[in-house]
VEXZATI-66082 format. One record per residue (C-alpha): residue number from 1; residue in one letter; x, y, z. Coordinates in nm, 4 decimals, always signed. Layout:
N
PT; seq; type; px; py; pz
PT; NUM; A; X; Y; Z
...
***
This chain:
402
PT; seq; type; px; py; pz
PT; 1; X; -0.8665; +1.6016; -0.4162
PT; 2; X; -0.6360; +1.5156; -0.6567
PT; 3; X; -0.2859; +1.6825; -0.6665
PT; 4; X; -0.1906; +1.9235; -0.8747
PT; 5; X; +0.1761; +2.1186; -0.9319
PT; 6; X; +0.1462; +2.4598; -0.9920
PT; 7; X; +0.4630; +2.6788; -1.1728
PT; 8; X; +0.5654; +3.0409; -1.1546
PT; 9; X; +0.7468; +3.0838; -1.4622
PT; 10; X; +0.9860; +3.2781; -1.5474
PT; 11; X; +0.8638; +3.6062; -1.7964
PT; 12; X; +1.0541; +3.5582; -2.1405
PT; 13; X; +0.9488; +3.8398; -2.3330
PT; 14; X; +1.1453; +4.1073; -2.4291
PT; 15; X; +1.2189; +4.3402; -2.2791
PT; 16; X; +1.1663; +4.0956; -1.9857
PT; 17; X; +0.9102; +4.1700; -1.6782
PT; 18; X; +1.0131; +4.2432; -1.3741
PT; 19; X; +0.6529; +4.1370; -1.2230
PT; 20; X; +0.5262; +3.8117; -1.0908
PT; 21; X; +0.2124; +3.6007; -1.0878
PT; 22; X; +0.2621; +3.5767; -0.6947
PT; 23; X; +0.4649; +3.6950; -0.4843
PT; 24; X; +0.6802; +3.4444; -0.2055
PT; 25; X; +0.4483; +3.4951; +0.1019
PT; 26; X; +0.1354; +3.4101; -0.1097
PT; 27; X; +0.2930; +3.1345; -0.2626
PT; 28; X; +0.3150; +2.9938; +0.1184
PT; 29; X; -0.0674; +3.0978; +0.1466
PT; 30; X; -0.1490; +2.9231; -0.1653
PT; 31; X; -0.0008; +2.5799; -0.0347
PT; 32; X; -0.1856; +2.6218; +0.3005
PT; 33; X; -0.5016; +2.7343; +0.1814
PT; 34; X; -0.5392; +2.4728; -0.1020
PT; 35; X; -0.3108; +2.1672; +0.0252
PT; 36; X; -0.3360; +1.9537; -0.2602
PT; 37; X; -0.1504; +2.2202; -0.4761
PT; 38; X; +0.2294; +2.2226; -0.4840
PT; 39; X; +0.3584; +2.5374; -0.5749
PT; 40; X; +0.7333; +2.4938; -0.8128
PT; 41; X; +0.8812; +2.8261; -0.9238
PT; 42; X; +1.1029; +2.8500; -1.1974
PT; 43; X; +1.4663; +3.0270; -1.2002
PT; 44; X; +1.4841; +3.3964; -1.2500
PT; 45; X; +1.7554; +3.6779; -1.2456
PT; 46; X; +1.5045; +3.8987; -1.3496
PT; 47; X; +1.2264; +3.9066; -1.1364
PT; 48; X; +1.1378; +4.1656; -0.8704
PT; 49; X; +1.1536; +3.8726; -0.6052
PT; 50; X; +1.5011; +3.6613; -0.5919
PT; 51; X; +1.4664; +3.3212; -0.6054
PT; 52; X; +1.6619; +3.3604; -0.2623
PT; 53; X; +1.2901; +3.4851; -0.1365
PT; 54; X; +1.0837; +3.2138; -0.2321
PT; 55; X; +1.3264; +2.9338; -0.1377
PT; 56; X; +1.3480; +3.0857; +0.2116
PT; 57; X; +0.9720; +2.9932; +0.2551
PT; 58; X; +1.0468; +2.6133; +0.1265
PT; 59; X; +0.9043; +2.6600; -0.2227
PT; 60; X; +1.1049; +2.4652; -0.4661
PT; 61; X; +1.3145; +2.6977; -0.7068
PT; 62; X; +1.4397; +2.5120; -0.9919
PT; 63; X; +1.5399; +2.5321; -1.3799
PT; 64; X; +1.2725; +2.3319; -1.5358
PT; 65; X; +0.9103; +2.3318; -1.4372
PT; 66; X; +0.7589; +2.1635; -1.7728
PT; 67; X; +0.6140; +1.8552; -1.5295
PT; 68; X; +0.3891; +2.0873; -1.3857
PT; 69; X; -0.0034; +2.1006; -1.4369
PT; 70; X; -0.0670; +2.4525; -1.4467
PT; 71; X; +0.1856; +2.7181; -1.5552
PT; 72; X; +0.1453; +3.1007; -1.4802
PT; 73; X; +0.3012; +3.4130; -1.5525
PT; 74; X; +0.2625; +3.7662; -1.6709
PT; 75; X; +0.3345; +3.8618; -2.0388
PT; 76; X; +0.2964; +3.6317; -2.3517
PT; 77; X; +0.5126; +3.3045; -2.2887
PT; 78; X; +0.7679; +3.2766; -2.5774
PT; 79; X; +0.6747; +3.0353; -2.8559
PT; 80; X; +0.9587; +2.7971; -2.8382
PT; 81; X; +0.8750; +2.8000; -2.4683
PT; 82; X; +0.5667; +2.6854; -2.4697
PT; 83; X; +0.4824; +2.3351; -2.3664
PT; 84; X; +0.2661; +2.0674; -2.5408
PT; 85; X; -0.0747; +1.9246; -2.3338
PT; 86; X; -0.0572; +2.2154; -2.0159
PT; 87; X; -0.2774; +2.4412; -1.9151
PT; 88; X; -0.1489; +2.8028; -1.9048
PT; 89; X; -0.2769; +3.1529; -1.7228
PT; 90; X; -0.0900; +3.4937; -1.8856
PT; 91; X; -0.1492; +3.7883; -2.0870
PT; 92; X; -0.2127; +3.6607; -2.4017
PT; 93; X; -0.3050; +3.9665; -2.5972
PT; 94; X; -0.4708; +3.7281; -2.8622
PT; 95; X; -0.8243; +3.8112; -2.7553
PT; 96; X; -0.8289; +4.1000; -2.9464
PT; 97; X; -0.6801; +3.9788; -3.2786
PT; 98; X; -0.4011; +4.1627; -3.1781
PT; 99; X; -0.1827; +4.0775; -3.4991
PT; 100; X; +0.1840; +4.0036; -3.3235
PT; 101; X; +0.0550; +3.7206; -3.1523
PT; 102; X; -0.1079; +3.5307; -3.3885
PT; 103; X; +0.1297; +3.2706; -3.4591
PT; 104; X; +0.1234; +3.2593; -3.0797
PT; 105; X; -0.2212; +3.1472; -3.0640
PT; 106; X; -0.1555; +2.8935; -3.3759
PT; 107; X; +0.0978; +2.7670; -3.1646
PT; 108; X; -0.0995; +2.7095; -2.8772
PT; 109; X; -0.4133; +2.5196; -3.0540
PT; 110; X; -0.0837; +2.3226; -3.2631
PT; 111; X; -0.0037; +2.1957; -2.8983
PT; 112; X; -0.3782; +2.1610; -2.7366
PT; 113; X; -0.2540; +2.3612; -2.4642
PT; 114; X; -0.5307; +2.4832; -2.2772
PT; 115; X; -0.5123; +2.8901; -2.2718
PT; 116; X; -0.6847; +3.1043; -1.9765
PT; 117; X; -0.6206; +3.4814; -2.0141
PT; 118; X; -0.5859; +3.6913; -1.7406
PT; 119; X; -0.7860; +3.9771; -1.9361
PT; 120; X; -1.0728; +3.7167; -1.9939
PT; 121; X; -1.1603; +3.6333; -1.6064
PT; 122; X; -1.5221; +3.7870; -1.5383
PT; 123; X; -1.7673; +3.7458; -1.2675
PT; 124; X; -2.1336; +3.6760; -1.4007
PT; 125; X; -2.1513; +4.0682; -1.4768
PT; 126; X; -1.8982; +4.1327; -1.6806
PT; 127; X; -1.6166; +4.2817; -1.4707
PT; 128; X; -1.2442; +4.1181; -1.4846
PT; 129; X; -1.1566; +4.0119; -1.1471
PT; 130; X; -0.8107; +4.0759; -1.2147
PT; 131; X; -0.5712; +4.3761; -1.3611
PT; 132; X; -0.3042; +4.5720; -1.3525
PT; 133; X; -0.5385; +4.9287; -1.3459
PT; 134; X; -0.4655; +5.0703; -1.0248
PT; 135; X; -0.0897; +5.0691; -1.0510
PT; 136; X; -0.1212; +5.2259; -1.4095
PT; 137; X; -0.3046; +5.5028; -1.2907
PT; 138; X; -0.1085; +5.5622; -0.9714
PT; 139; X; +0.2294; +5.5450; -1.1858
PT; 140; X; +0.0853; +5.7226; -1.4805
PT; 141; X; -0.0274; +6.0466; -1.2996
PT; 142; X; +0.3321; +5.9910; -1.0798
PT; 143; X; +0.5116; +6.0366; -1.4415
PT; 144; X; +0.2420; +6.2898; -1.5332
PT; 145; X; +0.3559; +6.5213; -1.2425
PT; 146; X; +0.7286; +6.4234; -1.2870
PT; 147; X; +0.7370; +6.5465; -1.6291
PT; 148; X; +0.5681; +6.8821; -1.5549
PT; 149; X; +0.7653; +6.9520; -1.3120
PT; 150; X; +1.1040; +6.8511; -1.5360
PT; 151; X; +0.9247; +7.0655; -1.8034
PT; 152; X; +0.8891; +7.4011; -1.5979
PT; 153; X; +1.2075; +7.2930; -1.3931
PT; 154; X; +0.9425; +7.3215; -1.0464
PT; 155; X; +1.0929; +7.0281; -0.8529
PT; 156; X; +1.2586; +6.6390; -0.9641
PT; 157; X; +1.1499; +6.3561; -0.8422
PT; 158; X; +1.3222; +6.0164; -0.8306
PT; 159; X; +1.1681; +5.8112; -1.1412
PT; 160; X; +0.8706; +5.5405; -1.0284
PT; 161; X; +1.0658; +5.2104; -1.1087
PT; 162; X; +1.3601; +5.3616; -0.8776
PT; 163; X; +1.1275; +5.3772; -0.5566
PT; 164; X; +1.1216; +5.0536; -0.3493
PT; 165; X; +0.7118; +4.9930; -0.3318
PT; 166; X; +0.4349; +5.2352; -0.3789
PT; 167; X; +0.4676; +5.3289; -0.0357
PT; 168; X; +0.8103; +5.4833; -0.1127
PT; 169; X; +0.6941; +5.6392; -0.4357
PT; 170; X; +0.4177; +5.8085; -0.2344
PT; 171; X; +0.6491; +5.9446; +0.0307
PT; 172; X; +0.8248; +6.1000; -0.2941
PT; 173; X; +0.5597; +6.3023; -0.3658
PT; 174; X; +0.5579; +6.4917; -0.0452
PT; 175; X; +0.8583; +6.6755; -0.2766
PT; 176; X; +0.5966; +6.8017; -0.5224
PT; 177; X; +0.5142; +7.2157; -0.4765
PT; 178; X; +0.3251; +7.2934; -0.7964
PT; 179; X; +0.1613; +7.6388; -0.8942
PT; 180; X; -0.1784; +7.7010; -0.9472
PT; 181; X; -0.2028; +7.5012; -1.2160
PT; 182; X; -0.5164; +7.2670; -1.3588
PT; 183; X; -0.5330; +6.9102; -1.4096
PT; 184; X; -0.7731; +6.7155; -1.6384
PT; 185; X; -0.8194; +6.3219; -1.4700
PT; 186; X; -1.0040; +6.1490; -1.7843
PT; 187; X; -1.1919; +5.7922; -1.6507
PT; 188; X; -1.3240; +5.6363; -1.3662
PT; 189; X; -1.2208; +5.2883; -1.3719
PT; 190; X; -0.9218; +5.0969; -1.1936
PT; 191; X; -0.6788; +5.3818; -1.3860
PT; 192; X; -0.8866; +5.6427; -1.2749
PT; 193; X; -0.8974; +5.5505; -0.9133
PT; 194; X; -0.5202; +5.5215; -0.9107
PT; 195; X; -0.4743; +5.8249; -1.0806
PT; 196; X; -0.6807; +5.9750; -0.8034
PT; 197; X; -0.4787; +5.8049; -0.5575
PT; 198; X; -0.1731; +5.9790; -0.6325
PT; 199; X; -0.3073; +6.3189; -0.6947
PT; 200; X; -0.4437; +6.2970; -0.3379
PT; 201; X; -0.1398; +6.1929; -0.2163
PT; 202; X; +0.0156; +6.4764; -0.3364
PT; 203; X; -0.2003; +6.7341; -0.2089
PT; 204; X; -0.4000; +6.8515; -0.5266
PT; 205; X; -0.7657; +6.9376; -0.4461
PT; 206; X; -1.0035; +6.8187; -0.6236
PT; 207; X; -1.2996; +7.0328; -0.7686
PT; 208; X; -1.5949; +6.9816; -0.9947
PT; 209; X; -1.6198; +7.0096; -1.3816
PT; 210; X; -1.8217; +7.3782; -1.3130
PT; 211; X; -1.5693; +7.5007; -1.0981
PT; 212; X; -1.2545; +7.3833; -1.2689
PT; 213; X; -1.3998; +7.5730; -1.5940
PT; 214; X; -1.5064; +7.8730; -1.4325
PT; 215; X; -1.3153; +7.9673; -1.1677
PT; 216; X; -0.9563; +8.0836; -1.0424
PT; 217; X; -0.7473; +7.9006; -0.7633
PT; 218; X; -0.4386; +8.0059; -0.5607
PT; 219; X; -0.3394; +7.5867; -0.5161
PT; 220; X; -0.2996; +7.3698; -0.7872
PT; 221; X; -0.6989; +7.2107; -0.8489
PT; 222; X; -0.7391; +6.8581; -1.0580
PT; 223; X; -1.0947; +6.7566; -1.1905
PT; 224; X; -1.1881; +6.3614; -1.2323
PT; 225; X; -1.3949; +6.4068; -1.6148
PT; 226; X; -1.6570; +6.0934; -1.6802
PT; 227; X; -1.7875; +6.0501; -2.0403
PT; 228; X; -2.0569; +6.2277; -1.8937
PT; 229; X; -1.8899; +6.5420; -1.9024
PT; 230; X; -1.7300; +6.6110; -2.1834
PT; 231; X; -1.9685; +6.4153; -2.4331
PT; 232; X; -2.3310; +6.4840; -2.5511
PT; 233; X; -2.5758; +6.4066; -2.8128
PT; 234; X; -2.5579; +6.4654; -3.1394
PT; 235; X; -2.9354; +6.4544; -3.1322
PT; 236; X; -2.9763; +6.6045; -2.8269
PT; 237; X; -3.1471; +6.4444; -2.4872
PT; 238; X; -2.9498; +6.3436; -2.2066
PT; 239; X; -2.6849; +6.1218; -2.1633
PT; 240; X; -2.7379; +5.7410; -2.1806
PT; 241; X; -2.4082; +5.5604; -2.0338
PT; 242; X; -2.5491; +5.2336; -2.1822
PT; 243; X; -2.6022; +5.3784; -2.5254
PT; 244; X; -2.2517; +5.5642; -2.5052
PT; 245; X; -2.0717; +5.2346; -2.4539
PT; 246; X; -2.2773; +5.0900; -2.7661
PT; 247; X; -2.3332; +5.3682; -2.9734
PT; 248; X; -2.0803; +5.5677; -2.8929
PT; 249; X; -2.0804; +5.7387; -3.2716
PT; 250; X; -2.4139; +5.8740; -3.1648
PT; 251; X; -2.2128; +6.1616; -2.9725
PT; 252; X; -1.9997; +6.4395; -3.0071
PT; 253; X; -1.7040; +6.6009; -2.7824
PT; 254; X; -1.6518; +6.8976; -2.6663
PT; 255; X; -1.3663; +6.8810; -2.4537
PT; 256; X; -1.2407; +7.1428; -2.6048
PT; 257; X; -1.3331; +7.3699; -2.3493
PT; 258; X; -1.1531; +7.2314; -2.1136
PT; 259; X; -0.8560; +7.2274; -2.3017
PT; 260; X; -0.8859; +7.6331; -2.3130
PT; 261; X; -0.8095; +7.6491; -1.9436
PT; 262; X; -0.5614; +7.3016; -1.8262
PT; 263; X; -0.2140; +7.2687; -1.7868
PT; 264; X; -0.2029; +6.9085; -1.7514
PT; 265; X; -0.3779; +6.6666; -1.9173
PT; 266; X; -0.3746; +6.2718; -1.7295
PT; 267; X; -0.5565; +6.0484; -1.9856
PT; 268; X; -0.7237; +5.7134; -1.8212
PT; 269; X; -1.0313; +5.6516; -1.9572
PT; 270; X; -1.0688; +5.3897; -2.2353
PT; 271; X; -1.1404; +5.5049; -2.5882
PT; 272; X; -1.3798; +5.3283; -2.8125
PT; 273; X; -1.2178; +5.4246; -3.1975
PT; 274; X; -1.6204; +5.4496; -3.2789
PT; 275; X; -1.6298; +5.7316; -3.0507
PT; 276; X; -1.4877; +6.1313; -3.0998
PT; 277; X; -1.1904; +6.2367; -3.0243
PT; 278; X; -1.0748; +6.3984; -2.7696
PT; 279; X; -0.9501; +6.6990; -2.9711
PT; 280; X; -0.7295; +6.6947; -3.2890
PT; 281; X; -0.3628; +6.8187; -3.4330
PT; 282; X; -0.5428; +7.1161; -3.5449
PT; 283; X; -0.7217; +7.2150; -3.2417
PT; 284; X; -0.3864; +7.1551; -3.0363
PT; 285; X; -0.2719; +7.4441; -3.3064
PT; 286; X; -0.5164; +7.7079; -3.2063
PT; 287; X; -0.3877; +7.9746; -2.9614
PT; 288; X; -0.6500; +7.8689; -2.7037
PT; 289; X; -0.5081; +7.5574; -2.6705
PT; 290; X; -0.3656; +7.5536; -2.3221
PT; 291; X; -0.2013; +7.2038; -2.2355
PT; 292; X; +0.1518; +7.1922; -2.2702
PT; 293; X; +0.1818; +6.8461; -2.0673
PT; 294; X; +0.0159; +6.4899; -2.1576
PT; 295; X; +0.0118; +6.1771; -1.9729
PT; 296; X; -0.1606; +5.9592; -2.1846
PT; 297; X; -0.1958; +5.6453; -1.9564
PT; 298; X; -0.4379; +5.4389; -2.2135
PT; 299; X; -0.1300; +5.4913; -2.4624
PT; 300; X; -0.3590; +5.4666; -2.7522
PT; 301; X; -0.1648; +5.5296; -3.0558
PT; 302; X; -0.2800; +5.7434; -3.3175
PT; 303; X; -0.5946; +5.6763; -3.0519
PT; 304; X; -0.8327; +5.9386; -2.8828
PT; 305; X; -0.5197; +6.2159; -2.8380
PT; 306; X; -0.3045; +6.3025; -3.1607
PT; 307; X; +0.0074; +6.3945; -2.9538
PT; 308; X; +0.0413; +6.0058; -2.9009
PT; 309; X; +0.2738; +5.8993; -3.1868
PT; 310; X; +0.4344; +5.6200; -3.0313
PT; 311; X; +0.4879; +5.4675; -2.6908
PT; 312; X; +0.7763; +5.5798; -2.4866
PT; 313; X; +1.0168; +5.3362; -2.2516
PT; 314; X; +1.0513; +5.3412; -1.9112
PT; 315; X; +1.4220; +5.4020; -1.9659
PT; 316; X; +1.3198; +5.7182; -2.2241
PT; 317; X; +0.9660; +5.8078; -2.0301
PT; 318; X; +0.8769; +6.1661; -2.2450
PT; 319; X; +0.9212; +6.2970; -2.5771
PT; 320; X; +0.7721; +6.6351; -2.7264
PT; 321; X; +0.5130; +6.6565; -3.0189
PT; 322; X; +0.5264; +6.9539; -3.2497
PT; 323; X; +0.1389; +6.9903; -3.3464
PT; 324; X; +0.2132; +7.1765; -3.6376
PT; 325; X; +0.4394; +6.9495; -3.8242
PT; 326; X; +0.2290; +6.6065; -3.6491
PT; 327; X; +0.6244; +6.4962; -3.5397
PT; 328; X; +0.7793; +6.4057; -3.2699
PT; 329; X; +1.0749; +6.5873; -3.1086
PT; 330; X; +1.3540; +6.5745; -2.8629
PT; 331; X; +1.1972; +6.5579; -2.4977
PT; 332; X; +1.2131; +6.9706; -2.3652
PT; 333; X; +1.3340; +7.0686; -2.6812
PT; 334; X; +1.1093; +7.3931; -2.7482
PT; 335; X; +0.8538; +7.5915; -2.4741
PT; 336; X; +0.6092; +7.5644; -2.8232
PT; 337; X; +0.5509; +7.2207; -2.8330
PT; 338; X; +0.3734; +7.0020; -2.5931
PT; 339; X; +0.5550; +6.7288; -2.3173
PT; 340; X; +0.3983; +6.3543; -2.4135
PT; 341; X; +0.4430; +6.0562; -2.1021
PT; 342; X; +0.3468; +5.7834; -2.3055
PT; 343; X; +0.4840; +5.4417; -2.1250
PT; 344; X; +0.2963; +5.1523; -2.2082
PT; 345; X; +0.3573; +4.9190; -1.9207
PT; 346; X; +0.3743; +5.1359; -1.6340
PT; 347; X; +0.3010; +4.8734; -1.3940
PT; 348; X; +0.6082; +4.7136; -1.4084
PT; 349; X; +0.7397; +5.0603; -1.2600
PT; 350; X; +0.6403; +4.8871; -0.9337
PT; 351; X; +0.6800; +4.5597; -0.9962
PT; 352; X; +0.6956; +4.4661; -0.6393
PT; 353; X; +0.3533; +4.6624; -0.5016
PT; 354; X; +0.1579; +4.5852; -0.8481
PT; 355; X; +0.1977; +4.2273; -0.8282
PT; 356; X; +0.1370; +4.1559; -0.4589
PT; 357; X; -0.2459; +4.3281; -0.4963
PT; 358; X; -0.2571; +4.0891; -0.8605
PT; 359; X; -0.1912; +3.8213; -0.6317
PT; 360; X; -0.4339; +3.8929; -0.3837
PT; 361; X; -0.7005; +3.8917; -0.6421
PT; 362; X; -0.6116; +3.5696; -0.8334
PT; 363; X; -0.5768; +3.3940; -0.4712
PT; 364; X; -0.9061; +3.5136; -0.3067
PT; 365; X; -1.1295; +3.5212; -0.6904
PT; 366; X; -0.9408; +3.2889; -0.9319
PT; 367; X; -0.7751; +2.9978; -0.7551
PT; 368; X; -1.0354; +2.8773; -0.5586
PT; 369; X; -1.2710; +2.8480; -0.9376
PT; 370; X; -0.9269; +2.6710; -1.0682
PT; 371; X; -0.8551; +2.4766; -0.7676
PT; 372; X; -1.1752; +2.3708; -0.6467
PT; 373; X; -1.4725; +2.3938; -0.8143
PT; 374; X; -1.5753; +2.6333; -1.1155
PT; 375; X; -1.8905; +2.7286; -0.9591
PT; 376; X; -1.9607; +3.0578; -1.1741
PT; 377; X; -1.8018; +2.9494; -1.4548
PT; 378; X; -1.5142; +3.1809; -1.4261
PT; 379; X; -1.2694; +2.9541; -1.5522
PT; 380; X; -1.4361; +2.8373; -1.8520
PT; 381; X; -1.5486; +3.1811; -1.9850
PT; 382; X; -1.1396; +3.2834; -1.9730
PT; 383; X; -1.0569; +2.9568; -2.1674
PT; 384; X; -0.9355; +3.0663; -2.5199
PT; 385; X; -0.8479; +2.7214; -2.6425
PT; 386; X; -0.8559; +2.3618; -2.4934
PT; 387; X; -0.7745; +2.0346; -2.6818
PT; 388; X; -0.6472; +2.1873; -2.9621
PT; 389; X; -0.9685; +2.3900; -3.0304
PT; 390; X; -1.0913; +2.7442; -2.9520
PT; 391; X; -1.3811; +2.7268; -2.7080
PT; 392; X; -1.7337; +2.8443; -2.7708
PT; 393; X; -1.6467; +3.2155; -2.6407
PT; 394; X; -1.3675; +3.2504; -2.8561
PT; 395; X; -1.5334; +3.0472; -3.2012
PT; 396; X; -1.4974; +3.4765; -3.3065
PT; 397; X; -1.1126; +3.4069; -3.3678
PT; 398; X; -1.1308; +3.1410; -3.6247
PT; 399; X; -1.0067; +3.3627; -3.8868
PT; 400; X; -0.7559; +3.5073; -3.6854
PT; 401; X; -0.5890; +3.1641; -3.6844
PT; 402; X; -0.5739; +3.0460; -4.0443
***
């Protein structure tokens, strides 16, 4: 086979990325498993693994890694960085005309660089092969239970990105003793599952959407809500999953009535804008209106939760919303107003853990369609752009841009 150089670049957004395409060890694996690809990896202070690491295992560490074929990383690759004729694997956050990084794209087709996104790699049914998901949802629902716990002054924990690995951040929850309190888990997905993950790590039965709304506990209870659960109709007949996730205007909440009886509200599922709310500034008003924590993992803004005015840092993690003014306030200011965890990159909380399973995944289901042979057509559906042009799956971007 002919040779190819592969590059680890280093992440040059700000604020920078702690995380990493691969990590050292896999690096190795990738040059034994596929030994017609050398593996380069470029300088870093930043990263999560030291240069020191990958070095030790004979991979070349070195300033400039232009000559290579293929370039990866994680986050957008800076515009001045980018480099005529390669092909490049990252976030691109274009796919959606996301509006920041449209001169980004222009850039890209400007230098025929060919573009596969992360986001875009599908197997033949539709589901990405790899993401970040898991290590949202176990660090959202981590923060979620951090900040009630800050809020009612139960217990502190050390914050997420100050644990080693997820393995440490999981023996920090053996701190947690909670109340009887109730916890909402929205979505099922990779979020949900990590959500889940944590919340059984930390002891917290779960219980079913009957029982949660009906009954008393003496432990703290959680309940894992599908669309299913808290959405019906507006016709009436049962739910249709397929026509929720295509019609999704043809339905109506009423989550309300689980608001009327949680504590803590973890939001993971994705939120079509076509679809209801999951309550409003108004209903967070009303007396009945029990939640006085949100972890809003999606971080939708202005999205399916009102409370979620802005995205919060990792450094600043919480802030408090004041439903009856729509503001936001000092974090713990006032008992009346509700706790928000709104981080928008909570992977990189565990940089170390979240991108050794991302790894895993692009070794064992991308490289071998990037390396080899393309047999699925994985690699060509992800293509954005390619000589300069968008490619037939992306021809929906054309006025995105001019």
């Amino acid at each position: 086979m002919k040779p190819i150089s592969l590059g680890i670049i280093r992440e040059g957004k700000v604020p920078p990325d702690k995380r990493v395409p691969f990590t050292p060890l896999q690096t190795e694996e990738i040059e034994q498993r596929f030994p017609h690809v050398k593996v380069f990896c470029q300088t870093s202070p930043l990263r999560c693994y030291e240069d020191g690491e990958y070095e030790k295992l004979d991979i070349q560490v070195q300033e400039d890694v232009s000559h290579c074929d293929v370039l990866m990383g994680i986050k957008e690759v800076p515009i001045e960085n980018l480099v005529e004729g390669k092909t490049y694997l990252f976030f691109s956050h274009t796919i959606k005309k996301q509006p920041y990084n449209k001169k980004l794209l222009q850039e890209i087709l400007k230098k025929k660089i060919t573009l596969i996104d992360y986001e875009a790699l599908k197997d033949l049914r539709g589901n990405r092969l790899v993401a970040f998901g898991r290590f949202a949802g176990i660090v959202g629902a981590y923060n979620g239970l951090l900040t009630y716990g800050k809020r009612f002054k139960l217990f502190d924990l050390r914050k997420a990105h100050e644990c080693f690995d997820v393995n440490d951040l999981k023996l920090e929850l053996r701190k947690i003793k909670l109340p009887p309190i109730k916890i909402i888990l929205t979505g099922a997905g990779r979020v949900g599952k990590g959500s889940m993950e944590t919340l059984d790590t930390a002891g917290i039965r779960k219980v079913n959407p009957h029982d949660f709304l009906t009954k008393q506990f003496d432990e703290p209870v959680y309940v894992q809500l599908g669309s299913a659960d808290y959405h019906s109709r507006i016709e009436g007949g049962h739910f249709n999953r397929e026509e929720f996730h295509t019609h999704p205007e043809r339905y109506e909440s009423h989550f309300l009535l689980y608001t009327k009886v949680t504590d803590l509200l973890l939001a993971g599922a994705y939120w079509n804008p076509k679809a209801p709310v999951l309550f409003t500034k108004q209903d967070m008003q009303a007396p009945a209106f029990k939640i006085k924590v949100i972890a809003d993992i999606t971080c939708d803004i202005e999205g399916s939760i009102p409370s979620t005015k802005r995205a919060s840092t990792i450094a600043d993690p919480i802030y408090d919303y004041d439903p009856a003014t729509d503001s936001v306030q000092p974090p713990l200011s006032s008992d009346k107003l509700v706790t928000v965890m709104a981080v928008d990159n909570l992977p990189c909380e565990l940089p170390r853990s979240a991108s050794e399973e991302f790894g895993r995944d692009l070794i064992d289901r991308v490289l071998p369609e990037l390396f080899v042979e393309d047999d699925d057509s994985v690699i060509r559906r992800a293509t954005v752009a390619k000589d300069g042009k968008l490619t037939e799956g992306f021809t929906y971007l054309s006025d995105y841009v001019v």
